[in-house]
Residue frames relative to the residue before (quaternion, step in Angstrom):
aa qw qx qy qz dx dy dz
X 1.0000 0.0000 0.0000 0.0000 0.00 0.00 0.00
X 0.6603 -0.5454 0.3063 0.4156 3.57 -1.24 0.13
X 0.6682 0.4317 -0.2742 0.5403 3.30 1.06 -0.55
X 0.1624 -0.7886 0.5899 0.0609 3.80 0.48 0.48
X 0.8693 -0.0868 -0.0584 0.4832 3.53 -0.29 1.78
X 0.6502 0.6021 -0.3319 0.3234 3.41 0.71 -0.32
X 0.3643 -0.8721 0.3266 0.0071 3.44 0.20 1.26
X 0.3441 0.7791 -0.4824 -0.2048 3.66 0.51 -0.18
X 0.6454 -0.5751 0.3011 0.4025 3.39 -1.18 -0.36
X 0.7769 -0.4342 0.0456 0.4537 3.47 -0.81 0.53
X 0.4194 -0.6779 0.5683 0.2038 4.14 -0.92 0.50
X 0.0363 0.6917 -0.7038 -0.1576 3.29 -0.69 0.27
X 0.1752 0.8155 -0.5510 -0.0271 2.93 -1.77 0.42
X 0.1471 -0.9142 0.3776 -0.0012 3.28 -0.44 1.50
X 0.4540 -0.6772 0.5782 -0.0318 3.06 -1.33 1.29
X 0.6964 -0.3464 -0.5718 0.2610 1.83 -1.38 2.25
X 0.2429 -0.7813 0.4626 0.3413 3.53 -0.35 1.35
X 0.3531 0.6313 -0.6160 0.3118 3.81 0.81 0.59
X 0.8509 0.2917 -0.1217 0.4195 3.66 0.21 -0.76
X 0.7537 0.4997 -0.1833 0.3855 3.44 1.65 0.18
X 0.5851 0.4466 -0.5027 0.4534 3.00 1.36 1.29
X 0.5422 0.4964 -0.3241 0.5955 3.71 1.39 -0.95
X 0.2914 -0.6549 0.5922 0.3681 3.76 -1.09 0.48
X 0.9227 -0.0569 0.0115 0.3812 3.78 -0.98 0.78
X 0.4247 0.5366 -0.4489 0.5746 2.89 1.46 2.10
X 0.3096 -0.5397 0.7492 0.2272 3.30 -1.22 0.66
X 0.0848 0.7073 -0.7015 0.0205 2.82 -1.73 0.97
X 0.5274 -0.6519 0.4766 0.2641 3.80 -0.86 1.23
X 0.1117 0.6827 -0.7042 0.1598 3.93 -1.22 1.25
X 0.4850 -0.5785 0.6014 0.2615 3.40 -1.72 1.04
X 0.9312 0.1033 -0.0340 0.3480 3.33 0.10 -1.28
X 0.5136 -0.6255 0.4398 0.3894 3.30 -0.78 -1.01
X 0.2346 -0.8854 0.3985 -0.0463 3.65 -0.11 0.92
X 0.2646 -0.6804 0.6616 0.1713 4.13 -0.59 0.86
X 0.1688 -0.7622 0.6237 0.0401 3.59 -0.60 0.89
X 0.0208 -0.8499 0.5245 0.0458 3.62 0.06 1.41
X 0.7742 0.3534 -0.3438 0.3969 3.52 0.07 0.01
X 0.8267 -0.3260 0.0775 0.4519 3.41 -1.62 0.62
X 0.4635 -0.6341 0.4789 0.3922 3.22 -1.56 0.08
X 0.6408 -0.4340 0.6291 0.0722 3.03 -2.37 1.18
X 0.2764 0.6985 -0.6578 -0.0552 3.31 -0.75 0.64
X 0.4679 -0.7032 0.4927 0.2093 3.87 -1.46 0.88
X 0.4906 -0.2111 -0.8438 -0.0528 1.03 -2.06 1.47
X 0.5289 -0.6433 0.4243 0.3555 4.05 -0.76 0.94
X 0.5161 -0.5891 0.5007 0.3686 3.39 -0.99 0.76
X 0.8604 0.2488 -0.1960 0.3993 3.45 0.73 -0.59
X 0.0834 -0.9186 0.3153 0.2234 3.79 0.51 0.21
X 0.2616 0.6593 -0.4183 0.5673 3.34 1.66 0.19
X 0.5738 0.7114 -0.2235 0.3387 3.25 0.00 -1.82
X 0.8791 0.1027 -0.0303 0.4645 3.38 -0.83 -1.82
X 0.7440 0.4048 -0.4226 0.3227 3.62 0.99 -0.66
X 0.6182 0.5325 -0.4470 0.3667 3.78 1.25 -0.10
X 0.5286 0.5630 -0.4390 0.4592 3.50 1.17 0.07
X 0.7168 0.2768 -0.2883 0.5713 4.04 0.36 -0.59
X 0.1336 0.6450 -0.7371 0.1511 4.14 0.78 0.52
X 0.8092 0.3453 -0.1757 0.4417 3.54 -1.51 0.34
X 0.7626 0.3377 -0.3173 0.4514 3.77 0.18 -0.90
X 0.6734 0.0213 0.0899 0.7335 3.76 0.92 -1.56
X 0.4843 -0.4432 0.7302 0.1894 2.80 -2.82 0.01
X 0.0838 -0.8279 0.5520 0.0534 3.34 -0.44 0.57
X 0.4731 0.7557 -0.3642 0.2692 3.42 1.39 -1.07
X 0.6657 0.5331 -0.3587 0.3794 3.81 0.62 -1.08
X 0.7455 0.5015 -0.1442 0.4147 3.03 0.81 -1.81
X 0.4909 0.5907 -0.6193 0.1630 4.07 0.79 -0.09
X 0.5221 0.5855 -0.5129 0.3488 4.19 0.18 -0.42
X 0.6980 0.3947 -0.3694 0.4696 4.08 0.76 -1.12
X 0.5405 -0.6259 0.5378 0.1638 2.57 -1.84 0.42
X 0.1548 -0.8460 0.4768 -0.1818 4.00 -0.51 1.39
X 0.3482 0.5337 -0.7527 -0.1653 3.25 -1.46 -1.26
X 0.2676 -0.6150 0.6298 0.3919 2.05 -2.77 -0.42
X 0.3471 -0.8469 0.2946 0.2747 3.26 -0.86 0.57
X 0.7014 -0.5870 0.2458 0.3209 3.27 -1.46 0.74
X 0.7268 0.3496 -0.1169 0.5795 3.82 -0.57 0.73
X 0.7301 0.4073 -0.2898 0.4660 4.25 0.37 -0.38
X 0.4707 -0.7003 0.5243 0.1150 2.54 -1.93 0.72
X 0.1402 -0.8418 0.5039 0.1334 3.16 -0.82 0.74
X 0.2134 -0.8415 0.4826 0.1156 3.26 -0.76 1.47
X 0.3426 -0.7684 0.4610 0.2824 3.81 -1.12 0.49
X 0.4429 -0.7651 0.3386 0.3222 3.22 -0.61 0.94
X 0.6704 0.4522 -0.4386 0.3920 3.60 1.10 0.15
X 0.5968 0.3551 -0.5474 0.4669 3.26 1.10 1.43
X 0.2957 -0.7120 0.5470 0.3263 3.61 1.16 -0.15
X 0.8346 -0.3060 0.2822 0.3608 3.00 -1.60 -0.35
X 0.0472 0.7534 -0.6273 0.1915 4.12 1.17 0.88
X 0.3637 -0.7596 0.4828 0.2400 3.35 -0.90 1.21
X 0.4480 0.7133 -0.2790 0.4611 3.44 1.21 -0.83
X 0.6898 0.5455 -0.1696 0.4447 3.58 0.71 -1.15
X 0.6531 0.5508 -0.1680 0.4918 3.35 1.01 -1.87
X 0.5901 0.6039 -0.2599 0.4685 3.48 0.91 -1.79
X 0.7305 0.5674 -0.1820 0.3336 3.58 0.36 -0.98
X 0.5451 0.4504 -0.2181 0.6727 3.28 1.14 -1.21
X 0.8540 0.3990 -0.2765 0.1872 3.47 -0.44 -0.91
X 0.4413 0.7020 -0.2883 0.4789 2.38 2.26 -0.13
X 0.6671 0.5455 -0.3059 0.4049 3.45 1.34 -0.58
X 0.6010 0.6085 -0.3934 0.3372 3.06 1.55 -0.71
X 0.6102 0.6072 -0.2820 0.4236 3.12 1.11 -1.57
X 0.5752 0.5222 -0.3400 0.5300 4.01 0.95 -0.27
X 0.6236 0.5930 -0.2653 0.4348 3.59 0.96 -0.76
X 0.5471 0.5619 -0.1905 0.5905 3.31 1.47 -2.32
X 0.7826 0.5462 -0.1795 0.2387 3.48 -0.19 -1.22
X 0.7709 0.3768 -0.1157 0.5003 3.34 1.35 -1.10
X 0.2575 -0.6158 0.6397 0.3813 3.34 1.32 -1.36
X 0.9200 0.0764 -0.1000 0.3711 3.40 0.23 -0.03
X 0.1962 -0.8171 0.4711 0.2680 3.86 -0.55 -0.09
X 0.8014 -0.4804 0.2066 0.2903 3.36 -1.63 1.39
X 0.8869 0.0805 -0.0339 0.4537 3.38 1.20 -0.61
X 0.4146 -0.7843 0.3779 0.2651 3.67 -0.38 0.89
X 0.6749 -0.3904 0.3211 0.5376 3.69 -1.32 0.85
X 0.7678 0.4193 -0.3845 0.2946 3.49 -0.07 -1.77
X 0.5686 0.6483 -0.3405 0.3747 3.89 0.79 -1.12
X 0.6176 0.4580 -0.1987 0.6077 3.53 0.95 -1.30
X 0.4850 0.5384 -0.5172 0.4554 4.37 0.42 -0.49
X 0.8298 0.5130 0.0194 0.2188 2.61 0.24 -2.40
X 0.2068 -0.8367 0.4407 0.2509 3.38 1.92 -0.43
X 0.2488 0.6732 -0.6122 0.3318 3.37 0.83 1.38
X 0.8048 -0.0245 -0.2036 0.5570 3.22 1.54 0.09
X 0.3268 -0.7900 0.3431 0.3891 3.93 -0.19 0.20
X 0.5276 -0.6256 0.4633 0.3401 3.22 -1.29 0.85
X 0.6666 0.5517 -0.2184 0.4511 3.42 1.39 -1.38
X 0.1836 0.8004 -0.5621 -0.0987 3.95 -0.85 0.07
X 0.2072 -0.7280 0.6194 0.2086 3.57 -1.22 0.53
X 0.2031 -0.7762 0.5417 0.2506 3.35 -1.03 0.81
X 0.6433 0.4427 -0.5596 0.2776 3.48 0.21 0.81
X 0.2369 0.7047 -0.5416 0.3923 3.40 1.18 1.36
X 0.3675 -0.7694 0.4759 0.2155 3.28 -0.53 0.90
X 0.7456 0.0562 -0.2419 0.6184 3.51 1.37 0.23
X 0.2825 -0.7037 0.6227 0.1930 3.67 -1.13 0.48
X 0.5662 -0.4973 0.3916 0.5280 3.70 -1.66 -0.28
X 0.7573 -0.3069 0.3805 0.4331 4.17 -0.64 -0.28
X 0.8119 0.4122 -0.0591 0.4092 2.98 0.49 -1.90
X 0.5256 0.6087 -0.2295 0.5481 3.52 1.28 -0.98
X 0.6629 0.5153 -0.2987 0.4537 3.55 0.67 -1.59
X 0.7105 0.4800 -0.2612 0.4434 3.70 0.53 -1.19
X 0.5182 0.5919 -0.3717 0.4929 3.91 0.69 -0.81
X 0.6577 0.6113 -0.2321 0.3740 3.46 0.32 -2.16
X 0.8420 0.4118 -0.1132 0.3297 2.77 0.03 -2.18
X 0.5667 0.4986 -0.3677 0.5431 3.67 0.80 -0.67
X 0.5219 0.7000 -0.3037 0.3812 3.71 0.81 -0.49
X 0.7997 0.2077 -0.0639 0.5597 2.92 0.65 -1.52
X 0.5945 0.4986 -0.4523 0.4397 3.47 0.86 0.27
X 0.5694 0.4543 -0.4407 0.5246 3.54 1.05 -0.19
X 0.5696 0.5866 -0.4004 0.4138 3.46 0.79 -0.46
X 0.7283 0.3768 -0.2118 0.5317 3.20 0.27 -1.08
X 0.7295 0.2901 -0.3983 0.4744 4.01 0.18 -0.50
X 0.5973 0.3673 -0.5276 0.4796 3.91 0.66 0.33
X 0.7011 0.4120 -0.4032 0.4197 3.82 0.33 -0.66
X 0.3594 0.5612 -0.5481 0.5055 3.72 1.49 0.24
X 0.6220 0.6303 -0.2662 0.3809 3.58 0.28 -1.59
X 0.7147 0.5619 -0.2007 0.3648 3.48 0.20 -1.55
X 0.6142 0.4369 -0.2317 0.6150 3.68 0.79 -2.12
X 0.9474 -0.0367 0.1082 0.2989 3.40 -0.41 -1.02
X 0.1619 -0.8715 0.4290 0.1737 3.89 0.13 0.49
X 0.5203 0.5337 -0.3622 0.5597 3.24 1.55 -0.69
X 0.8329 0.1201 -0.1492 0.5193 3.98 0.08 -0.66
X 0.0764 -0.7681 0.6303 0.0826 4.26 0.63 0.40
X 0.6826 0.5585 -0.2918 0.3700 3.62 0.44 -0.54
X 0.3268 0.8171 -0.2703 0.3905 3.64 1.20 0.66
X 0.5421 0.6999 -0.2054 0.4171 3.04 1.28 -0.95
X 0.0908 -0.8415 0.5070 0.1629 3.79 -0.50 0.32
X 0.6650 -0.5417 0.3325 0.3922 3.26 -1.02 1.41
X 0.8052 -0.2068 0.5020 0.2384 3.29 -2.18 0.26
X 0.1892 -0.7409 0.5990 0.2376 3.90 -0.27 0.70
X 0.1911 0.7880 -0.5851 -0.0139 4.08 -1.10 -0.32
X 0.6913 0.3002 -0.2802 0.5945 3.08 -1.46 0.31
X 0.8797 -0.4163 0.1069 0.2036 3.79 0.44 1.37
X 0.4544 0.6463 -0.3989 0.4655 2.89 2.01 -0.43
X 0.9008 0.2422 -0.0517 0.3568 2.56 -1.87 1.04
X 0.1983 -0.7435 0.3988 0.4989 3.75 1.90 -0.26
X 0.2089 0.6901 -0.6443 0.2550 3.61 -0.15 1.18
X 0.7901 -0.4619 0.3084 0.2592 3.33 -1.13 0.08
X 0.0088 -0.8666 0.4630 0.1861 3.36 -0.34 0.83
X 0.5238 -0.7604 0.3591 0.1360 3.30 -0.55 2.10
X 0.6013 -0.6016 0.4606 0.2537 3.72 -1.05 0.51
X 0.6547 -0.3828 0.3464 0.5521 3.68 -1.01 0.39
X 0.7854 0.4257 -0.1333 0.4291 4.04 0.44 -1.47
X 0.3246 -0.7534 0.5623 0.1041 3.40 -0.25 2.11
X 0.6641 0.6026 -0.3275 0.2976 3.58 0.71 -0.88
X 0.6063 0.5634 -0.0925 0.5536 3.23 2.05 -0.49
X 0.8526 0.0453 -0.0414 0.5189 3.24 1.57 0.92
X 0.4107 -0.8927 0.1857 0.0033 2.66 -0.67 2.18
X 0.3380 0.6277 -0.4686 0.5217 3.11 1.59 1.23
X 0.5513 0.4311 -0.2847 0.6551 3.74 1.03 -0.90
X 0.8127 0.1467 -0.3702 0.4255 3.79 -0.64 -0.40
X 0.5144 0.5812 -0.4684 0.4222 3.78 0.56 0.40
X 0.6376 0.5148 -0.2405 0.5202 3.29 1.20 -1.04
X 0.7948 0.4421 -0.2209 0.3521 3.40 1.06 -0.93
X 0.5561 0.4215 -0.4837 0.5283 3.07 1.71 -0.14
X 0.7792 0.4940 -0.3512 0.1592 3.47 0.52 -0.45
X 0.4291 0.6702 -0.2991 0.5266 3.40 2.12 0.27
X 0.3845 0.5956 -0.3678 0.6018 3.59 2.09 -0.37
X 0.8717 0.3640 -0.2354 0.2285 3.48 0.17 -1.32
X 0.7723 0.4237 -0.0994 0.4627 3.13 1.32 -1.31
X 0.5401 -0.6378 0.4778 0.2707 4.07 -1.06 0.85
X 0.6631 0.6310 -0.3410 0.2142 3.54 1.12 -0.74
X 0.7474 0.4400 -0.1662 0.4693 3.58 -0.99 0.19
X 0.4235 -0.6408 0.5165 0.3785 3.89 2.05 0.93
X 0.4399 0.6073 -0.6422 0.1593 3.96 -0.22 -0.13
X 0.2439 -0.8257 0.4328 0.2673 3.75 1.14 0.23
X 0.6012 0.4411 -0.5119 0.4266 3.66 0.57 0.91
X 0.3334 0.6105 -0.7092 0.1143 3.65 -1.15 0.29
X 0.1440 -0.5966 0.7835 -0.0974 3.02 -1.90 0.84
X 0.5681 -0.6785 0.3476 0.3099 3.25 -1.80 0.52
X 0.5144 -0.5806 0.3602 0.5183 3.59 -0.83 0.40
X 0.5448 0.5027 -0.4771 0.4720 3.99 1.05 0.09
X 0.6478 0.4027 -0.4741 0.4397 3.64 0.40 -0.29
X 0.8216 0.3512 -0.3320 0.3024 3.39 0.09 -0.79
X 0.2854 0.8051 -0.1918 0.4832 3.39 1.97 -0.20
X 0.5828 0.5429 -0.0162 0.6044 3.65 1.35 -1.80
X 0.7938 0.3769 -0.2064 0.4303 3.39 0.11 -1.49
X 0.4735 0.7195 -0.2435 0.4458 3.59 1.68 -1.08
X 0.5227 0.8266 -0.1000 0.1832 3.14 1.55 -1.34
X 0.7647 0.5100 0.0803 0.3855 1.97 0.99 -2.74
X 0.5971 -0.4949 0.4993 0.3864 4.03 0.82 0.51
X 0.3784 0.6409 -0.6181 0.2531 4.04 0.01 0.91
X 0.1825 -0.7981 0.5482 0.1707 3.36 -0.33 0.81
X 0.7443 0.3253 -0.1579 0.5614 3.87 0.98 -0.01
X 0.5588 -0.7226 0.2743 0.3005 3.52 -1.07 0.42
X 0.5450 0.6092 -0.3081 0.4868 2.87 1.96 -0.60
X 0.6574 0.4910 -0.3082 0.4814 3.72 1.04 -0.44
X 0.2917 0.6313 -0.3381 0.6341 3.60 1.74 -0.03
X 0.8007 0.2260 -0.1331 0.5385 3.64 -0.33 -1.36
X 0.7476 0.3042 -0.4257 0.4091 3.64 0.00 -0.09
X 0.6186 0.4900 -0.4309 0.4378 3.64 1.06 -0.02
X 0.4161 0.8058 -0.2956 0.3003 3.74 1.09 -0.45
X 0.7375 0.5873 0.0622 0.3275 1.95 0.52 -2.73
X 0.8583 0.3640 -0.0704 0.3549 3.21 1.25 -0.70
X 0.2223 0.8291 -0.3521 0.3732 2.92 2.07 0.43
X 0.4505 -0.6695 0.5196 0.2808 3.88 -0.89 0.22
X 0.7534 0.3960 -0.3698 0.3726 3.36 1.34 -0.15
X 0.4939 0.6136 -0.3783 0.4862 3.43 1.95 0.10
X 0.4622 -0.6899 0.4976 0.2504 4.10 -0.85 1.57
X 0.5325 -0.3935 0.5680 0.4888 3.27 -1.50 -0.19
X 0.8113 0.3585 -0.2737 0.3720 3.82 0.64 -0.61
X 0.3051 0.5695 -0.5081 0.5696 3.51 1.43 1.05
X 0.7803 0.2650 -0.3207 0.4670 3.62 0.64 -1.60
X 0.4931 0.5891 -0.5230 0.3692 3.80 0.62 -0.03
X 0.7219 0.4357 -0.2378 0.4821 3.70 0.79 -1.09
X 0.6845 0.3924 -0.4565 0.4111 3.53 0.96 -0.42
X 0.4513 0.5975 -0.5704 0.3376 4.00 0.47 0.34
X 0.6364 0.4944 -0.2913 0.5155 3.75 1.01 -1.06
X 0.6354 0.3650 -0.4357 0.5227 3.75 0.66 -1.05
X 0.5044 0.5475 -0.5386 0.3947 4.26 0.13 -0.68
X 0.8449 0.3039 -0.1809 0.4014 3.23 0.06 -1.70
X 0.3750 0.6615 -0.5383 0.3634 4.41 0.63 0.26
X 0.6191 -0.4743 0.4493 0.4358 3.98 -1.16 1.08
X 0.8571 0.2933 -0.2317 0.3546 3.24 -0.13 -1.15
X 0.7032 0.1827 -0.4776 0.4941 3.71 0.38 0.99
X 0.3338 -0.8072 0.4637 0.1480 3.78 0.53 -0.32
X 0.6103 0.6451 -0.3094 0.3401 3.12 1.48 -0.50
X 0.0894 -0.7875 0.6063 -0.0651 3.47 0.22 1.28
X 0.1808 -0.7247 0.6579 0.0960 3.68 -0.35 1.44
X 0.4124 0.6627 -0.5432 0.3093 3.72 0.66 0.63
X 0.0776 0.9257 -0.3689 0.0315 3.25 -1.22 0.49
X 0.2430 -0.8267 0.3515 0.3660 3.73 -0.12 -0.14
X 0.0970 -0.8192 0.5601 0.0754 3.60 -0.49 0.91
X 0.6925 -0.5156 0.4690 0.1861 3.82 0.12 -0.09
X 0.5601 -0.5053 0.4446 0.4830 3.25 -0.38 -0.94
X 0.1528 0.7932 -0.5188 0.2798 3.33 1.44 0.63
X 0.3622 -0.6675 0.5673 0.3184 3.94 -1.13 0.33
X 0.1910 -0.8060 0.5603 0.0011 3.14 -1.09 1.09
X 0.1469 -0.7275 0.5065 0.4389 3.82 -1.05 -0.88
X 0.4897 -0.6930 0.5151 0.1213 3.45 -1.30 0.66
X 0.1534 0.7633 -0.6276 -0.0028 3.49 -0.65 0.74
X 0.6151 -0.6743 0.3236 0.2497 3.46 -0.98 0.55
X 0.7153 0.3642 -0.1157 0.5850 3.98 -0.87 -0.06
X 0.6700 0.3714 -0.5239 0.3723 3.55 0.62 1.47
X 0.0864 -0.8550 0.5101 0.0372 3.56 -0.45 0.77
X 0.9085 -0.0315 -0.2992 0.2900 3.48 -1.67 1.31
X 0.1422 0.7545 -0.5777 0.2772 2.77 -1.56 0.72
X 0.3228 -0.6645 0.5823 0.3394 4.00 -0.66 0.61
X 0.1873 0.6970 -0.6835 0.1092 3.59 -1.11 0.33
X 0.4123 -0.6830 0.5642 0.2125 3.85 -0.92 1.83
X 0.0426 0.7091 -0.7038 0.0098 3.49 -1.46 0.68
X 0.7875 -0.1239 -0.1352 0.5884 3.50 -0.49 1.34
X 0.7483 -0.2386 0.2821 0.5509 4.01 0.32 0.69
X 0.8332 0.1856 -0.3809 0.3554 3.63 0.09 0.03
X 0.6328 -0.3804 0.5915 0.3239 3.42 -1.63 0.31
X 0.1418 0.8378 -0.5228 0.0682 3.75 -1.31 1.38
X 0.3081 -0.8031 0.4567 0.2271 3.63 0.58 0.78
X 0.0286 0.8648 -0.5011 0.0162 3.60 -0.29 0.94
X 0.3108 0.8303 -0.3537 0.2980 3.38 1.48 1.22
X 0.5822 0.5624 -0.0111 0.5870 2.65 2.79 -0.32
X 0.6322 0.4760 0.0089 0.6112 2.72 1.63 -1.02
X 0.0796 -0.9128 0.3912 0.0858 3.80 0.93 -0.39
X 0.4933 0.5322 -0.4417 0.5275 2.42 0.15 2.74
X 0.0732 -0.8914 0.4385 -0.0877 3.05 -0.22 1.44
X 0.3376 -0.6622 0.6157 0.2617 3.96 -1.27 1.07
X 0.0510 0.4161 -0.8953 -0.1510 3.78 -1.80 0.36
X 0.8217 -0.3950 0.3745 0.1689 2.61 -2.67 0.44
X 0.6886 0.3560 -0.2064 0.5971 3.43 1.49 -0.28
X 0.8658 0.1983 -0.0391 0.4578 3.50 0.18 -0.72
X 0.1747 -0.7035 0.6111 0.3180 4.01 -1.29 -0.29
X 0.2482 -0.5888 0.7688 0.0249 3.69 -1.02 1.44
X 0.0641 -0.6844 0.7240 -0.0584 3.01 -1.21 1.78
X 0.4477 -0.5900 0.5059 0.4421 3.59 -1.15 0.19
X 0.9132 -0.0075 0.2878 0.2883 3.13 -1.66 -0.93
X 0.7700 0.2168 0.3659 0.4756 2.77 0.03 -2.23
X 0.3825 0.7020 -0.6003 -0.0248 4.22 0.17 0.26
X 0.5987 -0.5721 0.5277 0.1891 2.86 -1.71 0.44
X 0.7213 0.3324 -0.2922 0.5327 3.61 0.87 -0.05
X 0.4993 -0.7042 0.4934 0.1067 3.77 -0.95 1.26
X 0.1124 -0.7131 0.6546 -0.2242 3.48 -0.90 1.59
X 0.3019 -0.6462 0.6601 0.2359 2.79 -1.81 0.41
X 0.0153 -0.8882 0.4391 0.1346 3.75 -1.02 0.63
X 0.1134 -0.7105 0.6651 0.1999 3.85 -1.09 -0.04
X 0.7521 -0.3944 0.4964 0.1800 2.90 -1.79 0.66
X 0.2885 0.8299 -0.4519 0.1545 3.78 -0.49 0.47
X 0.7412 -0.2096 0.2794 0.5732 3.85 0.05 1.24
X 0.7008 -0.5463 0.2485 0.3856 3.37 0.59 1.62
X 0.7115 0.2307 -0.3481 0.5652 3.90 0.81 0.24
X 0.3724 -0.6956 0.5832 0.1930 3.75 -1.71 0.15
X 0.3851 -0.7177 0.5615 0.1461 3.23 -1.44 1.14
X 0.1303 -0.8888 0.4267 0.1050 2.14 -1.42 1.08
X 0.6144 -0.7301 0.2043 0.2184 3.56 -0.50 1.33
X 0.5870 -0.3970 0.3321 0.6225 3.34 0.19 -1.22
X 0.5206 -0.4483 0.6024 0.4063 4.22 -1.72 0.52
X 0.1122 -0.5688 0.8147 -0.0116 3.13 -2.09 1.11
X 0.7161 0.1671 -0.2578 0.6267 3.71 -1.66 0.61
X 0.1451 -0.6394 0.7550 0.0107 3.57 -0.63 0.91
X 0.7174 0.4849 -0.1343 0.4818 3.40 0.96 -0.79
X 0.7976 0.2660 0.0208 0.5410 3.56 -0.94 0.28
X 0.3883 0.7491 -0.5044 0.1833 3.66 0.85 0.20
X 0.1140 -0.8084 0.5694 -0.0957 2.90 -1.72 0.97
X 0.7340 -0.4118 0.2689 0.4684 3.79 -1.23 0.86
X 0.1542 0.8298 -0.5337 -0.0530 3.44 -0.47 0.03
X 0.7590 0.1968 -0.1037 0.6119 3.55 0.60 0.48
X 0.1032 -0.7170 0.6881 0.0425 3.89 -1.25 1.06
X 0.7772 -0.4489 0.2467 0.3656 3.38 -1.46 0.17
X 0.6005 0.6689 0.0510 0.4352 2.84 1.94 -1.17
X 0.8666 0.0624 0.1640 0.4671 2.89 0.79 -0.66
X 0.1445 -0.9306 0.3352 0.0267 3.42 1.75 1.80
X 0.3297 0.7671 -0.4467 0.3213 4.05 2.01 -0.11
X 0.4757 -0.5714 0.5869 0.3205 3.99 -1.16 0.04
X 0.1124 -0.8064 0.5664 0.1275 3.46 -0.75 0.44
């Protein structure tokens, strides 16, 4: 199976989630919804509370006198999709995030408080962060089980998330991280070999890493990235797979003279250094949102230390007249 060994613990999931929270009420919903935290039972101690969290999905307001819950951990399916695998796949995809972490990205009160929404539309050209990451893992589990399903011998079949209009989908803001069609795509360019993007990993490694309590995608990619089983020539290919239409998520950036770390055997990217704008796709050296991935060999003079097996880097000297200063080997100033 896709999850090689990973067990979780039973799923519930009830059907039609119109008639399966009020006891012996129909009640009107858009979508379908993984209900990760504890169970709700009716009437809610707080009715503010449970009904500003499902804004958008259900009305609860009529129904606060009957007696209900929701429950903790289950999916709720809508009957005007029945029993659409695609749909099912998805949700359970949240669970398995739930199973996986011990915990979920965002807390009841946060979701009340609409520091994040519970509800999301994807034809928002931007989303909140946190939301985006939930989502997006979502639909990448979708999509790498309905790989599974069509075809076990080749699972990698599936075609990416459309955006940017395909297909009349959404056209996605400058900020992949800000939408859960891009970070689907991006976990799923992690998983799969197709399309020469030289990066793929198993859906258990990245599954694991999923694990580890990231509450954002960029903290996703910078935990990865740093695994012992991921090459320098995985992180070399993942700058090109960052920067591809259909994830947007250029982890490039400009920092200033901000302190960074440096790891070796990434190349290009724009990144400011004293106030100006430098293309280092020529120069071989590249910024993510956490770290600097130098190549080999740069062309532009620094000062470094030693730091947790990589070197900071400080601020450029000799604007002028620059010169290699540092090898993989050998992290000393020349």
């Amino acid at each position: 199976s896709i999850a090689q060994g990973f067990t979780p613990s039973q799923c519930i999931v009830k059907y039609p989630l119109q008639s399966s929270i009020i006891n012996q009420v129909w009640i009107s919903a858009k979508g379908s919804f993984f209900w990760p935290s504890s169970t709700v039972t009716f009437p809610p101690p707080d009715e503010n509370f449970i009904e500003t969290i499902l804004s958008g999905i259900i009305s609860l307001a009529a129904w606060f006198g009957y007696t209900g819950e929701f429950t903790a951990n289950t999916i709720y399916i809508n009957d005007l999709v029945k029993y659409n695998p695609s749909t099912v796949y998805h949700e359970y995809g949240h669970f398995i995030m739930k199973q996986k972490r011990g915990d979920w990205p965002v807390s009841q009160i946060e979701y009340a408080t609409g520091v994040v929404p519970f509800d999301h539309n994807s034809g928002d050209a931007q989303q909140n962060s946190r939301q985006t990451y939930i989502e997006g893992w979502a639909n990448y589990y979708e999509m790498a089980v309905s790989g599974w399903v069509a075809n076990p011998s080749n699972p990698y079949s599936i075609s990416k998330l459309p955006v940017n209009g395909e297909n009349n989908k959404p056209v996605i803001g400058p900020d992949g991280y800000k939408h859960e069609y891009t970070v689907a795509n991006a976990f799923w360019d992690f998983y799969d070999p197709a399309n020469d993007e030289n990066f793929q990993t198993s859906y258990v490694n990245i599954s694991n890493v999923m694990g580890e309590k990231q509450n954002l995608m960029s903290e996703f990619i910078s935990t990865l990235t740093h695994k012992s089983y991921i090459t320098d020539q995985q992180r070399n290919a993942g700058i090109a797979l960052m920067n591809l239409s259909s994830t947007k998520m250029n982890p490039l950036t400009s920092y200033g003279n901000a302190t960074m770390y440096v790891k070796n055997d990434f190349n290009g990217g724009i990144v400011n250094i004293n106030n100006s704008d430098i293309n280092t796709s020529s120069l071989g050296g590249a910024f993510s949102t956490t770290e600097l991935w130098m190549s080999n060999l740069r062309t532009l003079k620094a000062k470094e230390q030693t730091y947790d097996n990589y070197q900071r880097l400080f601020k450029h000297t000799r604007p002028s007249n620059q010169v290699d200063t540092w090898t993989t080997g050998d992290p000393i100033k020349k």
